[in-house]
C-alpha positions as CSV (number, residue, x, y, z in Angstrom):
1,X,215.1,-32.1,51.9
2,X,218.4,-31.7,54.3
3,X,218.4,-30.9,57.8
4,X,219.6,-27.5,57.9
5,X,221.4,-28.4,60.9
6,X,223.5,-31.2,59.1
7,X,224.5,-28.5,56.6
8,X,227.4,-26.8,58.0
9,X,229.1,-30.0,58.7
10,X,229.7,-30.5,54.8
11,X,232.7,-29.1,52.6
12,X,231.8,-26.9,49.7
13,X,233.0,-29.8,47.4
14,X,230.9,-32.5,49.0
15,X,227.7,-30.1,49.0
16,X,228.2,-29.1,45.5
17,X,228.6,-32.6,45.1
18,X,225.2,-33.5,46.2
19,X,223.5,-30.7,45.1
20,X,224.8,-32.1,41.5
21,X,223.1,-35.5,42.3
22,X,220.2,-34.3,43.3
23,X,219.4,-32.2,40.2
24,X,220.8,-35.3,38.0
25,X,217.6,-37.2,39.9
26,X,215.1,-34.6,39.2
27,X,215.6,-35.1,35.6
28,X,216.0,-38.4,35.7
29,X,212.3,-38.6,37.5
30,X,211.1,-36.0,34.8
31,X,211.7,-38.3,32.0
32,X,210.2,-41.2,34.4
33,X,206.6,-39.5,34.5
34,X,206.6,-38.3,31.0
35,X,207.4,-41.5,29.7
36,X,204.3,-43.0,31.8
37,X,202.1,-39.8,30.9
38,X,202.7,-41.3,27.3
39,X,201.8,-45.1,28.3
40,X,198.6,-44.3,30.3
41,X,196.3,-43.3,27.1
42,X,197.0,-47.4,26.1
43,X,196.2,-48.1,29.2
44,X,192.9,-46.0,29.5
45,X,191.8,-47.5,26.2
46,X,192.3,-50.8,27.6
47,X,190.5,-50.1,30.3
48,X,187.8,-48.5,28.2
49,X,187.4,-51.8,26.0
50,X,187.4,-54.1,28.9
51,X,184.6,-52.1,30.2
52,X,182.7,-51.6,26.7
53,X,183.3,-55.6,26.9
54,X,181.8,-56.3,30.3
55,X,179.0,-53.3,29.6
56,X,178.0,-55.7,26.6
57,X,177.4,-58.5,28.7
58,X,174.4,-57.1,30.7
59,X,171.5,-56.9,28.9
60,X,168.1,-55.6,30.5
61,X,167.1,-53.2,33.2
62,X,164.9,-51.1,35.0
63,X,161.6,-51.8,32.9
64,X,160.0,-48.3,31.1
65,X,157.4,-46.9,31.8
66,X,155.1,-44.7,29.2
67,X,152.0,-42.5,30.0
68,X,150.5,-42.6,26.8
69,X,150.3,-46.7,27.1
70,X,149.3,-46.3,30.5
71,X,146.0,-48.3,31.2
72,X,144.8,-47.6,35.3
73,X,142.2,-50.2,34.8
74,X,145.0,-53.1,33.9
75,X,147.6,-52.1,36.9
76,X,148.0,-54.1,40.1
77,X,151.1,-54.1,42.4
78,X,152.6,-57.2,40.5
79,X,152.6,-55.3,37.3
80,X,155.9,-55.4,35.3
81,X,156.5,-52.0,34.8
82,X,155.4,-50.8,38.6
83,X,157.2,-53.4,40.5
84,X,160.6,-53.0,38.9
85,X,160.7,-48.9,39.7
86,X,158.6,-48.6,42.6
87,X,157.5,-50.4,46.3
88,X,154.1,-51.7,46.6
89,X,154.3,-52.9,50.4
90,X,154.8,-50.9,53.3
91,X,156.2,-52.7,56.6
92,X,156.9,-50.9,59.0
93,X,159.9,-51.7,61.8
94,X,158.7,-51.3,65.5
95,X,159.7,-52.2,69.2
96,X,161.5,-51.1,71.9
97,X,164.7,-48.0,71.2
98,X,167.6,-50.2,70.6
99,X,167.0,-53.7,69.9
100,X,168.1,-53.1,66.0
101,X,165.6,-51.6,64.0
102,X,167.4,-49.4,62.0
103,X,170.1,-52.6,61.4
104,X,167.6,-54.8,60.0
105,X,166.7,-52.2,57.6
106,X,170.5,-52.2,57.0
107,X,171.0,-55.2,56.4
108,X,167.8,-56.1,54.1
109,X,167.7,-53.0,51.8
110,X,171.5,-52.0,52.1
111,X,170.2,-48.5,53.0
112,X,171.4,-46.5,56.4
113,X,168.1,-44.8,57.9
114,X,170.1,-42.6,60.4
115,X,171.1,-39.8,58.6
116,X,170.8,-36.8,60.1
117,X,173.2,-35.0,62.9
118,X,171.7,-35.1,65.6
119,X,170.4,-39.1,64.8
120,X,174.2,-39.9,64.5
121,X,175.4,-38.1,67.5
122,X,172.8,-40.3,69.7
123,X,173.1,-43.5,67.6
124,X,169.3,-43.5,67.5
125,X,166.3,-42.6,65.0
126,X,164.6,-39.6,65.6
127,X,162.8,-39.2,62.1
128,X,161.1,-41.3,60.2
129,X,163.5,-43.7,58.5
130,X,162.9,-44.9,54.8
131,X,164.4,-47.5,52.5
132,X,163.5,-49.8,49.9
133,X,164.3,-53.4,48.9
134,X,163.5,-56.2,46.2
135,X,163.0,-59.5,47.6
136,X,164.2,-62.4,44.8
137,X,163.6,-66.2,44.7
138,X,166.1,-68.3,43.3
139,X,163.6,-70.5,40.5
140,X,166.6,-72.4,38.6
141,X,167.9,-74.9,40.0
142,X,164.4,-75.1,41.9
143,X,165.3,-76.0,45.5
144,X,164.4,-75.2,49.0
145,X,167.7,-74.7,50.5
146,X,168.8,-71.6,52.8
147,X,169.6,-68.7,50.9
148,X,167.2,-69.0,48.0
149,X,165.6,-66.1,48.7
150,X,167.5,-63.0,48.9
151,X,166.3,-58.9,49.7
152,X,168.9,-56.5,47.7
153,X,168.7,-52.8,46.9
154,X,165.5,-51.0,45.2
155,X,167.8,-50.3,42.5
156,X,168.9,-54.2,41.2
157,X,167.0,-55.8,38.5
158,X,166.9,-58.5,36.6
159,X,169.2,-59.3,33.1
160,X,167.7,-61.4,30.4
161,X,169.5,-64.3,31.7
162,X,167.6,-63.7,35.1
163,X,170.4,-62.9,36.7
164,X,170.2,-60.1,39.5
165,X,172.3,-57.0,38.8
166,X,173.3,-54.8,41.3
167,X,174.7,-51.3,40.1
168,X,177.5,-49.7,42.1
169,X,178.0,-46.1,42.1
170,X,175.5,-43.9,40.3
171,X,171.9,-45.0,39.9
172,X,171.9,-46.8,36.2
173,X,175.6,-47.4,36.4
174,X,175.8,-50.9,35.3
175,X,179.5,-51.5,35.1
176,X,179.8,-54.4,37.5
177,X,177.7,-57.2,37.2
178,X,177.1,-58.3,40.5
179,X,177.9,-56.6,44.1
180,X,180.4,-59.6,45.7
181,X,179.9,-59.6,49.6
182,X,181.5,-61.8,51.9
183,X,180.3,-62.5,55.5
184,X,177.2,-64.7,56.9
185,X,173.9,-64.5,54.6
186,X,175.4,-61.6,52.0
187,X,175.0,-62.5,48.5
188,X,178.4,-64.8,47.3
189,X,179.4,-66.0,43.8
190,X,177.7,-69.0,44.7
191,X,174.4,-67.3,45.0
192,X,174.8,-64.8,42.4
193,X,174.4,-68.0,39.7
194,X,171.1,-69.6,38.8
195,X,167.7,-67.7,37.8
196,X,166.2,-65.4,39.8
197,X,162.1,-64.1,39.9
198,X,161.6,-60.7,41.5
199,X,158.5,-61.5,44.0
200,X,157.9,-58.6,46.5
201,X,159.2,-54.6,46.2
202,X,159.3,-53.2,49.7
203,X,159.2,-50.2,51.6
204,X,160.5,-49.8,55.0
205,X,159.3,-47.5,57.5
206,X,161.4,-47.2,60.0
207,X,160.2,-46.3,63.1
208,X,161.9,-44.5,66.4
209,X,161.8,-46.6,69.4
210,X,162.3,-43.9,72.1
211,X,159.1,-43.4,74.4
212,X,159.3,-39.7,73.5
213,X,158.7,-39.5,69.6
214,X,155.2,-42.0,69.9
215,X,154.0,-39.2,67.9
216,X,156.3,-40.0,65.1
217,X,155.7,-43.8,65.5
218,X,151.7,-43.1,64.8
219,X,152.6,-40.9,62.3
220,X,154.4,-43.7,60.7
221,X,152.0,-46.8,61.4
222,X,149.2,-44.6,59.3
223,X,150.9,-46.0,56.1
224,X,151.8,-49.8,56.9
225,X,150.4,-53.0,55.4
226,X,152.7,-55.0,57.3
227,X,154.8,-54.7,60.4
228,X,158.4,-56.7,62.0
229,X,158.8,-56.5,65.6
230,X,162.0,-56.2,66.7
231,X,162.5,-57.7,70.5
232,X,166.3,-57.9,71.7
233,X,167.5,-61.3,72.9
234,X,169.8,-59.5,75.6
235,X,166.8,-57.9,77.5
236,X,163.8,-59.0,79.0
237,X,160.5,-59.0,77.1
238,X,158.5,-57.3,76.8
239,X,159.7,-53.8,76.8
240,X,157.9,-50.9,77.6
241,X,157.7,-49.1,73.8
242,X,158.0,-53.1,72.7
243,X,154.1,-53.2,74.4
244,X,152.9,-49.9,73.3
245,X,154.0,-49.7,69.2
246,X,151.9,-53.5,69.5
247,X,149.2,-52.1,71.1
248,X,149.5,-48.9,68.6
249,X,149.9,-51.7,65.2
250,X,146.9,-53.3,66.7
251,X,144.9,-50.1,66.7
252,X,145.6,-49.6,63.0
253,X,144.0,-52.8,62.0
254,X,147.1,-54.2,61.2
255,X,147.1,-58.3,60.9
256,X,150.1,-59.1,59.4
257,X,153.4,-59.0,61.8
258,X,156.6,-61.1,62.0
259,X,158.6,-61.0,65.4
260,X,162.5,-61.2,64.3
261,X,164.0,-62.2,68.0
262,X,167.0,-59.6,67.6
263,X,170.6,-60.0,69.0
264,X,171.1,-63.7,68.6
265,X,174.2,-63.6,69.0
266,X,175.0,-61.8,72.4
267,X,173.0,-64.7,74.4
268,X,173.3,-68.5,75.2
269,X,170.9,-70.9,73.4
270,X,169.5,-71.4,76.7
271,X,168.6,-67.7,77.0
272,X,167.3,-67.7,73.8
273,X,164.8,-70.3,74.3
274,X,163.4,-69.0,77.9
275,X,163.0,-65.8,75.7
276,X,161.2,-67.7,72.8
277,X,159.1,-68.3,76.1
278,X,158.4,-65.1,77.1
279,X,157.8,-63.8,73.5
280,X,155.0,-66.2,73.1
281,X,153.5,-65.6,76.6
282,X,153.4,-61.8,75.7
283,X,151.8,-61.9,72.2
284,X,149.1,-64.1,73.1
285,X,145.7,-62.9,72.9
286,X,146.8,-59.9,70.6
287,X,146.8,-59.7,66.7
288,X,150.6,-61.0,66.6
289,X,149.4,-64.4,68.8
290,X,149.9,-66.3,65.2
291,X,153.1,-64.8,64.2
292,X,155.9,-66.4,63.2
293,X,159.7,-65.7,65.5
294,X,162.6,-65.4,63.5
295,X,165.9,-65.6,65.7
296,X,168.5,-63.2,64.0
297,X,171.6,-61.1,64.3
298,X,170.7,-58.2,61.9
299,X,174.6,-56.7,62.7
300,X,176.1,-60.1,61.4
301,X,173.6,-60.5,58.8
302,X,172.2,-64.1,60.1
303,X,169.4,-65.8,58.9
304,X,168.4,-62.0,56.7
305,X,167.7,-64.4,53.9
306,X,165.1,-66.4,56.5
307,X,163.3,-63.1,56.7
308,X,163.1,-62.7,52.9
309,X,161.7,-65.7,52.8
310,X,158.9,-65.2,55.6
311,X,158.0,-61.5,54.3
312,X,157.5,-63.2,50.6
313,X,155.5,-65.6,52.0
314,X,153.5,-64.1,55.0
315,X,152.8,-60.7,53.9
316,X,150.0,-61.0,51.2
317,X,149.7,-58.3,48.5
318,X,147.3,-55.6,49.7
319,X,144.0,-54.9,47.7
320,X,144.9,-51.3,46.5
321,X,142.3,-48.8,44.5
322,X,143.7,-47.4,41.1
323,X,140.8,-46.1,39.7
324,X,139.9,-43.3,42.6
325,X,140.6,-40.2,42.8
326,X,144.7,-40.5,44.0
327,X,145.6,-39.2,47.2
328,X,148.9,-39.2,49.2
329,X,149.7,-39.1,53.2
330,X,152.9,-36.9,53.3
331,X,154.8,-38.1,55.7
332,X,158.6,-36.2,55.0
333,X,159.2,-33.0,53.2
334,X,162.5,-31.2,52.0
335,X,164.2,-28.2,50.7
336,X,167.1,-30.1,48.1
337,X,168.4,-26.4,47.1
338,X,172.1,-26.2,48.7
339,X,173.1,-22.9,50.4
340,X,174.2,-20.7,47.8
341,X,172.5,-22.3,44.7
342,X,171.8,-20.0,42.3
343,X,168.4,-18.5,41.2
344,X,167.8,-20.3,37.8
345,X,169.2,-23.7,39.2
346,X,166.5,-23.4,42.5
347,X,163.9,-26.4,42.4
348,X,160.5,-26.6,43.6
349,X,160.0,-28.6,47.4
350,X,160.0,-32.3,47.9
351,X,157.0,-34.0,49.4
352,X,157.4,-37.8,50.7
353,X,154.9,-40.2,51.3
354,X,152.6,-43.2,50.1
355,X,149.8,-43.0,47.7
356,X,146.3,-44.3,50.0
357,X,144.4,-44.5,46.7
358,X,144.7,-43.5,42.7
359,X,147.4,-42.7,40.4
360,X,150.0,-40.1,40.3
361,X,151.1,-39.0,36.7
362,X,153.9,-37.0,36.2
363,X,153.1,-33.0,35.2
364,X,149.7,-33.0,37.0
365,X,148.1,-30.7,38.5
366,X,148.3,-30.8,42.4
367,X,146.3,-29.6,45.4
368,X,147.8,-30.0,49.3
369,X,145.1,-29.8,52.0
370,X,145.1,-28.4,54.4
371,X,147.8,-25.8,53.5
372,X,148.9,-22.8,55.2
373,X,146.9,-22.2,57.9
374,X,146.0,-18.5,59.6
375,X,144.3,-17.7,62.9
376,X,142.9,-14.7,63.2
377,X,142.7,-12.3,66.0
378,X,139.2,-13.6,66.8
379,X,140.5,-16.9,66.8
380,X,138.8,-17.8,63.5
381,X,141.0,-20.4,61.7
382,X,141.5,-20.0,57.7
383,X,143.0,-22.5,55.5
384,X,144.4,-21.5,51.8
385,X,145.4,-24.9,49.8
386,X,149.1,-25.0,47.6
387,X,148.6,-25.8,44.3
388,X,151.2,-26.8,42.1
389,X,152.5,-29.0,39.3
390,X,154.5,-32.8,40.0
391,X,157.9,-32.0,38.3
392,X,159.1,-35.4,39.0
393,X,158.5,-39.0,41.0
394,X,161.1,-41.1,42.5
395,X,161.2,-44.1,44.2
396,X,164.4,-43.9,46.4
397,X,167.4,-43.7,43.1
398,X,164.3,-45.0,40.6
399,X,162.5,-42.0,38.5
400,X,158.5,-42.4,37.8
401,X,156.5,-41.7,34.9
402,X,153.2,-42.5,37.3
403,X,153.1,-43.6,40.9
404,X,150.7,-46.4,42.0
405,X,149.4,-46.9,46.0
406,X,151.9,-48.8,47.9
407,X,155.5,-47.5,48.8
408,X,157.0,-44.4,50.0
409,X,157.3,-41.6,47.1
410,X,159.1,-38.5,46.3
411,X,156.9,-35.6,44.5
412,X,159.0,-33.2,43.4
413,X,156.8,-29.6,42.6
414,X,157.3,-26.1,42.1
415,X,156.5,-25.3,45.6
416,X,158.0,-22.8,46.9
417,X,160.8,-24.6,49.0
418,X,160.2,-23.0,52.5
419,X,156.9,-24.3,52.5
420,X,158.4,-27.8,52.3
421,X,161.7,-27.4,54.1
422,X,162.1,-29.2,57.7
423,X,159.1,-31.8,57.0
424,X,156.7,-28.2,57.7
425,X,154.2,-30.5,54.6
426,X,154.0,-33.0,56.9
427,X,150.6,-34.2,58.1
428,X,149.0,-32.7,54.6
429,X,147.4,-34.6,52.0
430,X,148.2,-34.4,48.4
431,X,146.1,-35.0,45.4
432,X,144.4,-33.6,42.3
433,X,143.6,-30.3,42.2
434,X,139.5,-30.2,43.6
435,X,139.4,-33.7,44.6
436,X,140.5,-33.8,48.1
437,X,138.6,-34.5,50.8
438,X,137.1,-32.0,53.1
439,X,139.2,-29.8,56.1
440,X,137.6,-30.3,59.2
441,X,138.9,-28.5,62.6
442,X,136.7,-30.4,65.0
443,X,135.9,-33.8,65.1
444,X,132.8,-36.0,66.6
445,X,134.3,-39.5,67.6
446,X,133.2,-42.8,68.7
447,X,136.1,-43.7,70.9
448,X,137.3,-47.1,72.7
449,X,139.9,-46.3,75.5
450,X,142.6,-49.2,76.5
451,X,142.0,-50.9,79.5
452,X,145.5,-50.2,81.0
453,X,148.5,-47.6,80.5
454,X,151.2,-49.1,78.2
455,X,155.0,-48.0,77.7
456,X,155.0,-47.4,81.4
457,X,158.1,-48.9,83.6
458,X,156.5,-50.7,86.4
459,X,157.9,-51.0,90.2
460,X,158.3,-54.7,91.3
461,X,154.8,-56.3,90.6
462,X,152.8,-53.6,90.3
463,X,150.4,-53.2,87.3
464,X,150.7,-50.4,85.0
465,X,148.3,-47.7,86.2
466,X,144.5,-47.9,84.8
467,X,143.5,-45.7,82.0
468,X,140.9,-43.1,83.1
469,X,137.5,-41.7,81.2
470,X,137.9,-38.8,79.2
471,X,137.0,-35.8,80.9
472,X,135.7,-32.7,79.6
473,X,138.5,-29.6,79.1
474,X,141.2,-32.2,79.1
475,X,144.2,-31.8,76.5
476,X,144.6,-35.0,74.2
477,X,147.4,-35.5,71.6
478,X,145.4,-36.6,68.4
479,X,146.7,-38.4,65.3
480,X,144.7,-38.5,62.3
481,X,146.5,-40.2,59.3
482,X,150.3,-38.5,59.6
483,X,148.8,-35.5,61.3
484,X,149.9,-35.1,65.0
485,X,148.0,-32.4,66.8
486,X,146.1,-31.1,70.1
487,X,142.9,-32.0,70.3
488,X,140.3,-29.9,73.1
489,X,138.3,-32.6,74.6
490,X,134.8,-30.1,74.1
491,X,132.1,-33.0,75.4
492,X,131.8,-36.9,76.2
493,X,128.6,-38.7,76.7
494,X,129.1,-42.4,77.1
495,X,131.9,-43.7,73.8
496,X,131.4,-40.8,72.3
497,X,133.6,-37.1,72.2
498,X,133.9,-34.2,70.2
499,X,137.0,-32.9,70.2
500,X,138.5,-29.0,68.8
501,X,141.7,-29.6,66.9
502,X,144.4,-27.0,67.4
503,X,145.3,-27.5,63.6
504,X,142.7,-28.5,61.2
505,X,142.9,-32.0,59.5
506,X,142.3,-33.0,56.2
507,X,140.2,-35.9,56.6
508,X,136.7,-38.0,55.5
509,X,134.0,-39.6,57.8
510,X,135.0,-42.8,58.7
511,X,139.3,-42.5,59.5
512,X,140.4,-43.8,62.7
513,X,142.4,-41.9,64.9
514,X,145.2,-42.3,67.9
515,X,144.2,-40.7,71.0
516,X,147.3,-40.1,73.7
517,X,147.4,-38.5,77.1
518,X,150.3,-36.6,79.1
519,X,150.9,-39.0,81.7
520,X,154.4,-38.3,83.6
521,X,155.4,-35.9,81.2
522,X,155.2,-38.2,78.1
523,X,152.2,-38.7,76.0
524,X,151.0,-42.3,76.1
525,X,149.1,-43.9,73.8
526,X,145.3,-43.9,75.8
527,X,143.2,-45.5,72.6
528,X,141.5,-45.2,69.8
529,X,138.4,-43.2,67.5
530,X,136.3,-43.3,64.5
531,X,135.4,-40.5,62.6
532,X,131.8,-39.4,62.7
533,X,131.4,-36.0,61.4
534,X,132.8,-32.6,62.3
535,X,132.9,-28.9,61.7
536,X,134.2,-28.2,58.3
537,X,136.0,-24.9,57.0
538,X,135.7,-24.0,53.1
539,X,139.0,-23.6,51.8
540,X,140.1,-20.0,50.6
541,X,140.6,-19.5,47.1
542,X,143.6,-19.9,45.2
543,X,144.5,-17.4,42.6
């Protein structure tokens, strides 16, 4: 373009003159981008053979799965089949809000847990975070050297050469044989040669470390098997929320826990080592006192392939139950219909979670306890069950035929999406229609109470504040399973409480629960309960 300002300066002759070349290059660029519009059908064919040519090379995949061959009796979380598509481990990521959680997830699955808005905006995890990974052991050449065992995305798998593949792009997409890093402890040409063995599929749960969301912590502990600790190198330990998600893992029986000493990088080996120090000192005398203390820097990826390692190693297969009756903790639900979707292309609501016990098949018949809930004017509490039909399973990007205990799930159903939109499922349980277990709304509890307040900043050397006897009329937070809710403390008599639930539970004799209190406007985890009975409320029935 000319500046019009530079216009009037010209003669007539010398403008017509340029207007002249300027047309003359037009064409001249016409005939340049039809004679390339004619080349670059060659070129897409070449393109289209070379990638035929590399597509031939991988061989191998995802293994099928097939209902009518399924056989409950022969499964176990090292089967074939399961382990290729779906998790069988949860371990769960705790400690204090910022000392990396969400990066170590990063950086062993590939998956970002921080996805919503208002996550992003605060750079911390609010919901639950999930991800999964496949952790590999380099068998050929057989050696012990660092970086012979590696953690890549739920979606790799192994060719017939035993070589890992990791699709890019779309889920399946196996145009690229391997997914070339570069930077400490990412997977290198080097490391993408040999023979691989696919040992462990995992399931992160990735929990919020901020002292306000506890309840979503508890909510996520109900479903580990394992648990890392994450303690920041910068800080002093331990923590407040370090102390209380330990206390909180503890509660839940869990007894198998690797410490990954976060952070590595900001402090001076000297540092490092008092920490070590102060690490041990603080775990002793608790479930972790025999864990092993990983130093890493999850945002530079070192010594990832040392944690691989450990979790392949220390974190034995759980005993799960195929044969029972199957039923799911929901711990995430969603509406996947966009704004503006129309009617016919609408789909059912997705429930998330982990199978406790039993098999999901695809197309069964499906029951979620409690369900919608009513209160009457009396007060009299009704519950009316949502029955529907699984649609579909999925494993992060990995579809199902049947689901098996173990990792976090998808269900999709034909639930009517504003029932499931905005994790409103959560705190349900899922399972085959009839076979659920009973909906209690008051509880009778033996109960053990901690001996002192954790998750509470101290001043100077002052202990954190005793934790007091329940006392009747007092308001409690309650977690039973992924259910968070008010619980009415109704009577106490030495360990033992019953307690009136604001929402009704679906439960058995026998659970554990979480009891918290409202200390300094927080709740704070107080102790813990067994199940001993309770009130029960028949269902309504479902037309």
């Amino acid at each position: 373009m000319y500046h019009e300002a530079g216009l009037g300066l010209l003669s007539s002759s010398t403008l017509l003159f340029l207007l002249l070349v300027r047309f003359a290059m037009a064409d001249v660029e016409k005939e340049v981008e039809s004679a390339e519009a004619e080349k670059e059908p060659e070129v897409e064919e070449e393109e289209e053979e070379e990638e035929e040519e590399e597509q031939e090379e991988i061989t191998g995949g995802l293994l099928p799965q097939d209902l009518s061959k399924l056989k409950i009796e022969e499964l176990s979380p090292l089967t074939p089949e399961v382990i290729s598509r779906q998790a069988t481990i949860n371990v769960g990521t705790i400690g204090h809000v910022a000392h990396g959680k969400s990066t170590v997830v990063k950086a062993l699955s590939g998956v970002m847990t921080v996805r919503f808005k208002n996550e992003l905006e605060r750079n911390i995890t609010i919901k639950l975070g999930y991800a999964n990974a496949k952790i590999y052991k380099r068998i050929n050449p057989p050696d012990e050297k660092p970086g012979h065992y590696r953690a890549f995305g739920s979606s790799s798998f192994l060719d017939d050469k035993k070589r890992v593949i990791l699709p890019l792009g779309k889920p399946g997409d196996t145009k690229c044989k391997y997914e070339v890093k570069t930077g400490p402890g990412s997977l290198d040409k080097s490391a993408s040669e040999g023979e691989w063995e696919l040992l462990r599929h995992v399931s992160f749960v990735d929990c919020p470390g901020h002292d306000i969301l506890m309840a979503t912590m508890l909510n996520g502990a109900a479903v580990m098997d394992a648990a890392l600790l994450l303690i920041a190198g910068n800080e002093s330990c331990p923590q407040p929320q370090t102390a209380e998600h330990l206390a909180a893992v503890e509660i839940m029986k869990l007894q198998n826990i690797i410490i990954l000493q976060n952070k590595i990088d900001l402090v001076k080996e000297s540092a490092a080592l008092q920490q070590y120090d102060d690490i041990k000192a603080f775990i002793e005398g608790t479930v972790a006192e025999k864990s092993p203390i990983i130093p890493i820097s999850a945002q530079l990826r070192y010594n990832i392939d040392v944690v691989a390692e450990y979790m392949a190693k220390c974190i034995p297969i759980p005993s799960r139950d195929f044969t029972s009756d199957p039923r799911m903790i929901i711990i995430r639900s969603f509406d996947v219909n966009k704004p503006g979707e129309e009617v016919e292309d609408l789909k059912g609501g997705v429930a998330g979670g982990s199978i406790l016990c039993g098999v999901l098949k695809k197309h069964a018949e499906i029951e979620i306890r409690p369900g919608i809930v009513k209160k009457d004017q009396e007060g009299k509490v009704t519950c009316r069950p949502i029955l529907s039909r699984i649609v579909s399973l999925f494993a992060e990007h990995n579809e199902l035929e049947f689901a098996v205990p173990g990792g976090l799930i998808g269900v999709g159903t034909k639930i009517d999406p504003t029932l499931s939109r905005a994790d409103r499922l959560v705190g349900q349980v899922l399972g085959e229609k009839g076979k659920l277990p009973e909906i209690f709304s008051d509880l009778e509890i033996n109960y053990f109470l901690l001996r002192r307040l954790l998750g509470v900043k101290t001043e100077g050397d002052k202990k954190a504040g005793k934790v007091e006897k329940l006392t009747k009329g007092e308001i409690l937070m309650v977690n039973v399973g992924s259910t968070s809710t008010g619980g009415n403390v109704r009577a106490v008599k030495a360990d033992l409480a019953k307690i009136e639930l604001t929402v009704p539970v679906c439960t058995q004799v026998g659970e554990k629960i979480a009891l918290s209190r409202r200390v300094d406007k927080h709740w704070r985890l107080i102790g813990w309960g067994q199940i001993n009975r309770g009130r029960r409320i028949e269902p309504e029935s479902t037309m």
